[in-house]
LUMKEVO-351536 format. One line per 2 residues: number of its first residue (from 1); their letters; for each residue z, y, x of N, C-alpha, C. Coordinates in Angstrom, 3 decimals, decimal comma, padded with zeros to 6 digits. Each point is the difference from the previous one (the first is absolute). Example, Ala and Ser with C-alpha at 12.3 -4.5 7.8 and 13.67 -1.06 7.14 Angstrom:
BEGIN
1	AS	007,800:-005,690:013,190:000,000:001,190:-000,890:000,000:001,200:000,900 | -000,720:001,050:-000,350:000,060:001,190:000,820:000,730:001,090:-000,770
***
This chain:
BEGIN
1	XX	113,825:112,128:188,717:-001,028:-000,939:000,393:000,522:-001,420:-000,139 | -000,996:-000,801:-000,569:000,561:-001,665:000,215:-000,625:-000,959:001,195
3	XX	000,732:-000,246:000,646:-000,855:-001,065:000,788:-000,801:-001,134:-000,592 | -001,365:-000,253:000,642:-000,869:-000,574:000,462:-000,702:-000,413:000,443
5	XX	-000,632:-001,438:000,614:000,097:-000,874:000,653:-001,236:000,309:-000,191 | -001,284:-000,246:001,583:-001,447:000,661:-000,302:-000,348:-001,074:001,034
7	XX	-001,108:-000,501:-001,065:-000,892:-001,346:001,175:-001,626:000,568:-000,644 | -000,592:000,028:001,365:-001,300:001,062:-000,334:-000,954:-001,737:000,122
9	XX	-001,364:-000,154:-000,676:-001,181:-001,094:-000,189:-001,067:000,669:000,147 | -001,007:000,171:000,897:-001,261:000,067:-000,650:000,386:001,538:-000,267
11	XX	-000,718:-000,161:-001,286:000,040:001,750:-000,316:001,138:000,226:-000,970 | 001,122:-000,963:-000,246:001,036:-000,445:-001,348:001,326:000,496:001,081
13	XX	001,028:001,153:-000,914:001,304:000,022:000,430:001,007:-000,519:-001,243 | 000,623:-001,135:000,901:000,982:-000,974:-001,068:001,306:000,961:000,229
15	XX	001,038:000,252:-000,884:000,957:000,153:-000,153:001,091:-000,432:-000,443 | 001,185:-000,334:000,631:000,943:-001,186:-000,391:001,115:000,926:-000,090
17	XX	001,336:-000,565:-001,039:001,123:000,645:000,139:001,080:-000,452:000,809 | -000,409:-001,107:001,051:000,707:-000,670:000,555:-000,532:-000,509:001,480
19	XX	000,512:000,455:001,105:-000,371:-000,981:001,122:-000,276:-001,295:-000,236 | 001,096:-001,012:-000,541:-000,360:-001,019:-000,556:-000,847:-000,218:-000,825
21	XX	-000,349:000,333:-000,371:-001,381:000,062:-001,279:-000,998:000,148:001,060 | -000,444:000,745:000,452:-000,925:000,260:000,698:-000,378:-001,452:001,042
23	XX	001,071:-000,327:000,572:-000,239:-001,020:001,134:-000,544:-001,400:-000,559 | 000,470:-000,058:-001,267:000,213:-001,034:-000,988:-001,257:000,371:-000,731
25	XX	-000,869:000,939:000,656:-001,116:000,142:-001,304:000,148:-000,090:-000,984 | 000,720:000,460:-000,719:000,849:-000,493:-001,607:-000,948:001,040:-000,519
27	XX	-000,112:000,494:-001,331:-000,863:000,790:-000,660:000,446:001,733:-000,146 | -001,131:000,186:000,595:000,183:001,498:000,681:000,744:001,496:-001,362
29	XX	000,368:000,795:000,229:000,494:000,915:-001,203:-001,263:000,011:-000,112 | -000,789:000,737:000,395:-001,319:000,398:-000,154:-001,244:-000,010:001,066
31	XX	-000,876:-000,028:-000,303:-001,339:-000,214:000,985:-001,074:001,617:-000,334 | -000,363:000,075:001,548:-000,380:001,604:-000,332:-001,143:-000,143:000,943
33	XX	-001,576:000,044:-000,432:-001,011:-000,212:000,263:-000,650:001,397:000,590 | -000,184:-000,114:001,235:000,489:001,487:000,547:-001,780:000,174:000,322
35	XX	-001,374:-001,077:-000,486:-001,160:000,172:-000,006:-000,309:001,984:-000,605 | -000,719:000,492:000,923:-000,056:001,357:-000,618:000,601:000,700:-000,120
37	XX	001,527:-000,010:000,698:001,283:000,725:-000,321:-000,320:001,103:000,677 | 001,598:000,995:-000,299:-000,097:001,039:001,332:000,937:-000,001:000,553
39	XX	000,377:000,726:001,540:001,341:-000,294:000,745:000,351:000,941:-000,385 | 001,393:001,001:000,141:000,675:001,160:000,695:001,317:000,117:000,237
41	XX	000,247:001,095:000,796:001,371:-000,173:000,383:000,585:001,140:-000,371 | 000,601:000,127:-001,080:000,551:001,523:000,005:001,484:000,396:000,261
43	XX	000,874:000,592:000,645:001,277:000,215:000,226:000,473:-001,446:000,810 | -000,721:-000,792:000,786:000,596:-001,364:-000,133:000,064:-001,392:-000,969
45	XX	-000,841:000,004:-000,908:-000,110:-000,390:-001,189:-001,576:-000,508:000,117 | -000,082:-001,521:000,225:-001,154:-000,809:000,130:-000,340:000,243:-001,848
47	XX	-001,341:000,532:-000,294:-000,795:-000,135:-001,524:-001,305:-000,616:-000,141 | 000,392:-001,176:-000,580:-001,403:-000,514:-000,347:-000,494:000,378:-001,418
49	XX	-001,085:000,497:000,049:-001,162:-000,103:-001,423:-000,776:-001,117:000,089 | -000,183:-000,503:-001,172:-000,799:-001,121:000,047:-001,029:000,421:-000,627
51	XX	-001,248:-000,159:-000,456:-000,869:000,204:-000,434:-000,141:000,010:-001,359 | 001,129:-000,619:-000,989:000,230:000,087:-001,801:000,861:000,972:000,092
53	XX	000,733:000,922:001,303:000,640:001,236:000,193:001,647:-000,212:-000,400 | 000,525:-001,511:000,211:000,778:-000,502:000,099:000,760:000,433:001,575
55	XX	001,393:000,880:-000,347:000,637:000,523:001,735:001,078:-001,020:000,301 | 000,033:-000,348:001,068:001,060:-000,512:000,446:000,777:000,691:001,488
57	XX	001,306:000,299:-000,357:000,510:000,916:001,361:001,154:-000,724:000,975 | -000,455:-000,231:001,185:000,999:-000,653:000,838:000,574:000,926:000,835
59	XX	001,327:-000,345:000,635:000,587:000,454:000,953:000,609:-000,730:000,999 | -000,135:000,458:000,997:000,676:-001,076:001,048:001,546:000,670:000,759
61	XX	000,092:-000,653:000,973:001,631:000,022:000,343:000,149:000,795:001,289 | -001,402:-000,318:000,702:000,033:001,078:001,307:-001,731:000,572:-000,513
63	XX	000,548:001,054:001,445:-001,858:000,400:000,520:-000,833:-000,915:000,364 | 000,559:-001,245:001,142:-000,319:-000,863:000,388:-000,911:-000,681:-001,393
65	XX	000,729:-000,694:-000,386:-000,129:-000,462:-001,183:-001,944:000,505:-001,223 | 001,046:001,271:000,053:-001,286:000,482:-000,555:-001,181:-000,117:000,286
67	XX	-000,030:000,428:001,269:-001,397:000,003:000,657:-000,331:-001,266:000,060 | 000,688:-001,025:000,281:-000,605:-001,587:-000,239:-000,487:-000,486:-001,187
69	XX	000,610:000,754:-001,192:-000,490:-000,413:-001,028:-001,732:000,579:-000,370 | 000,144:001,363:000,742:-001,076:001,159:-000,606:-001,451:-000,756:000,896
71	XX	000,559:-000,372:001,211:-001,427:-000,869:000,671:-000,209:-001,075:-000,428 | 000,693:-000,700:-000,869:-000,336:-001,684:-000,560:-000,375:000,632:-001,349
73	XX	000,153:000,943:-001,323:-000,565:-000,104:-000,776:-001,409:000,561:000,104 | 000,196:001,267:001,296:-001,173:000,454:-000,043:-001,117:-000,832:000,514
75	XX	000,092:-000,713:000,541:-000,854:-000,840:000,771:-000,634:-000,768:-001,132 | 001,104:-000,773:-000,810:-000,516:-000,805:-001,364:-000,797:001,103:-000,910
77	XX	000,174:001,100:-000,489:-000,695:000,788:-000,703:-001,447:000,209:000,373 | 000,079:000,995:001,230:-001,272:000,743:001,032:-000,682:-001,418:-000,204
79	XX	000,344:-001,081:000,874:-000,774:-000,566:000,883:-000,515:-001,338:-001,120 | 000,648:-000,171:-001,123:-000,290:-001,176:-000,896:-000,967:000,941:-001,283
81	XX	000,665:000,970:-000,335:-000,848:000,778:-000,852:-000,576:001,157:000,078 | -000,063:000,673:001,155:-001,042:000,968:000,276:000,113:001,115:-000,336
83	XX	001,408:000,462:000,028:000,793:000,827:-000,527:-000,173:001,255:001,015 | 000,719:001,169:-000,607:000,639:000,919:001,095:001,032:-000,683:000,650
85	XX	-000,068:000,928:001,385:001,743:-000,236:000,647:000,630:000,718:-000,538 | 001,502:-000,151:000,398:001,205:000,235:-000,068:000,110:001,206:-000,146
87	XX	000,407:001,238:-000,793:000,455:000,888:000,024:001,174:000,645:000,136 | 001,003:000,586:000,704:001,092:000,672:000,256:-000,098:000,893:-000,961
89	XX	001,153:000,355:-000,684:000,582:001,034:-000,714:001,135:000,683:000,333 | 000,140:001,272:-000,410:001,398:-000,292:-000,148:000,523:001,383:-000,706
91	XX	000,972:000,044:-000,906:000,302:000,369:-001,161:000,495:001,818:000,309 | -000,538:000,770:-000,119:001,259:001,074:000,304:000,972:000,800:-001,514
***
């Protein structure tokens, strides 16, 4: 996994390769327009679909963690685009 730096807008998740970058608003690796997306969590493993079916897979460092992330994207998804919630998975 590589670290990255996640500043959520609106319905836009910026991604930086750098704390500094990020704070510095400097220009993001990439911008991921999460309008229409989908959440899930499978094995621990935050997955976004975006709607051109573009995946992006995060992981975090605790449980803690996780779950903070899984209520701030889901909230931006559900509640900005009218999405399903959150689905749990998990792999056997």
């Amino acid at each position: 996994w590589k670290s990255r730096f996640v500043l959520i807008k609106n319905t836009y998740l910026f991604y930086f390769v750098s704390s500094k970058s990020m704070i510095k608003l400097e220009q993001p690796k990439n911008v991921v327009d999460l309008s229409n997306s989908t959440l899930s969590v499978i094995d621990g493993i935050i997955r976004i679909t975006t709607k051109d079916k573009q995946v992006y897979n995060f992981s975090c460092e605790t449980e803690t963690e996780l779950n903070q992330w899984i209520v701030a994207l889901n909230s931006v998804i559900y509640y900005k685009s009218n999405t399903h919630r959150i689905k749990r998975h998990t792999q056997k």
